[in-house]
N, C-alpha and C positions, 0 to 999 in steps of 0.2 A: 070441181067441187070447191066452193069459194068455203069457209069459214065464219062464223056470222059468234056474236057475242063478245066475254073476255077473251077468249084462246084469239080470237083476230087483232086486236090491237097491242096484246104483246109482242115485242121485237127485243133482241137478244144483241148480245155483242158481234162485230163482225172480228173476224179471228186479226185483222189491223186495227182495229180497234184496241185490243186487247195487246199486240207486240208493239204497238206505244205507250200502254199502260208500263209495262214491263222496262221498257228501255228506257224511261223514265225515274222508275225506282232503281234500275241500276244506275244510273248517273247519277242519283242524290245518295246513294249508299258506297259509291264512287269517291263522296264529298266528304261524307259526314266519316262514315268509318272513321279513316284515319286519321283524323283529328281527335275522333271521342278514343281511342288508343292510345294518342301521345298524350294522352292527363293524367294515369291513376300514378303517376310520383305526384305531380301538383298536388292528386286529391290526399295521399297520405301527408303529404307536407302541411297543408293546409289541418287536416284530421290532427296532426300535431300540434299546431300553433292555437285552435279550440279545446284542447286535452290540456294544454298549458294554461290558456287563460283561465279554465275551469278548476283546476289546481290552485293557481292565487286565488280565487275567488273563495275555495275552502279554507285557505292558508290566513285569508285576509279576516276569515268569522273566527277562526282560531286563536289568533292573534286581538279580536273584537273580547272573545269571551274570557281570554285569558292573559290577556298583559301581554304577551313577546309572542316569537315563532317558534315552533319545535325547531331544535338543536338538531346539526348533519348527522349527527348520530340517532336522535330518533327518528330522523326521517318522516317519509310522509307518511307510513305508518302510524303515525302521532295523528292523522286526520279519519284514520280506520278503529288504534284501539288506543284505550289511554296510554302513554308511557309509563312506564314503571324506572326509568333510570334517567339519572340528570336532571334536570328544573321540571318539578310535577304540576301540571296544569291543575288547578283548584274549581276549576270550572268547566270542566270537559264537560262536552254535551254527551248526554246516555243515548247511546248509538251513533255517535264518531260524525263526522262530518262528510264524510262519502263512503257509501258502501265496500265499494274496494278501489284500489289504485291500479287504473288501469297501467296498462303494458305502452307504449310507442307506437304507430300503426308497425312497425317496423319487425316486431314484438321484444322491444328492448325495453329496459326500467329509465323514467325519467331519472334527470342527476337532480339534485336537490342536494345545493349546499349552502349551510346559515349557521354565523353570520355570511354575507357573499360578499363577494369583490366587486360588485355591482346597484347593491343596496341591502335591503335587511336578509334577501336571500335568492340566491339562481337559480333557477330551477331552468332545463335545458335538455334534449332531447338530440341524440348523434347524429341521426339522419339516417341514411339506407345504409351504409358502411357501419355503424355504430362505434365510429370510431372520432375522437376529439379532430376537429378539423374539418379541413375537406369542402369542397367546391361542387358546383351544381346539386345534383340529388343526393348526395353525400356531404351536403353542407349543416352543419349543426342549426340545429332551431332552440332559436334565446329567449326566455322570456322577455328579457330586457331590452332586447330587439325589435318588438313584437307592436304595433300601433294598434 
């Protein structure tokens, strides 16, 4: 009994067909995997050094609307709510300049100190250690560093 219409020109995978399919995706999952696993330090590193430049960027309208930079003591806090102590900004924008300061991917608080040893102020990030110093993934991330 031969088959006559759609159901006859349908043809299906042959079961080699398909263990090349397969052998295939494992040799590029072969590849790719462990590459895409040795990045997420790069990507927190990276996620750092955009959290910092976003940080001057507030620091730099702060400094736009108000003469100077908040003082190490108000911190970047001074970009969230007005200061109340030491040099009072006279033109703080009503609702702060970023909603909140974020944390490090790390989840450490950036260092922010002004005046800085670097120019009007450092703002800098420990790295995975959280700790001043330190080489590879545990290397400090610098504003001032930073292109």
């Amino acid at each position: 009994m031969r088959l006559k219409g759609p159901v006859a020109n349908q043809r299906g995978f042959t079961l080699i067909e398909i263990l090349v399919v397969v052998l295939i995706l494992g040799i590029l999952a072969g590849i790719v995997v462990p590459r895409l696993l040795d990045k997420p330090e790069e990507a927190r590193r990276t996620k750092a050094a955009v959290q910092i430049r976003g940080l001057e960027e507030a620091l730099a309208i702060f400094k736009l609307d108000n003469g100077f930079y908040p003082d190490t003591e108000q911190g970047l806090e001074a970009l969230v709510e007005k200061p109340a102590t030491g040099r009072i900004p006279t033109r703080w924008r009503a609702g702060g300049y970023i909603k909140k300061i974020p944390k490090d991917p790390w989840g450490n608080d950036y260092i922010y100190i002004s005046p800085g040893s670097h120019g009007d102020f450092d703002l800098s990030s420990y790295g995975a250690d959280g700790q001043p110093g330190g080489d590879g993934d545990d290397a400090d991330i610098n504003g001032w560093e930073l292109e």
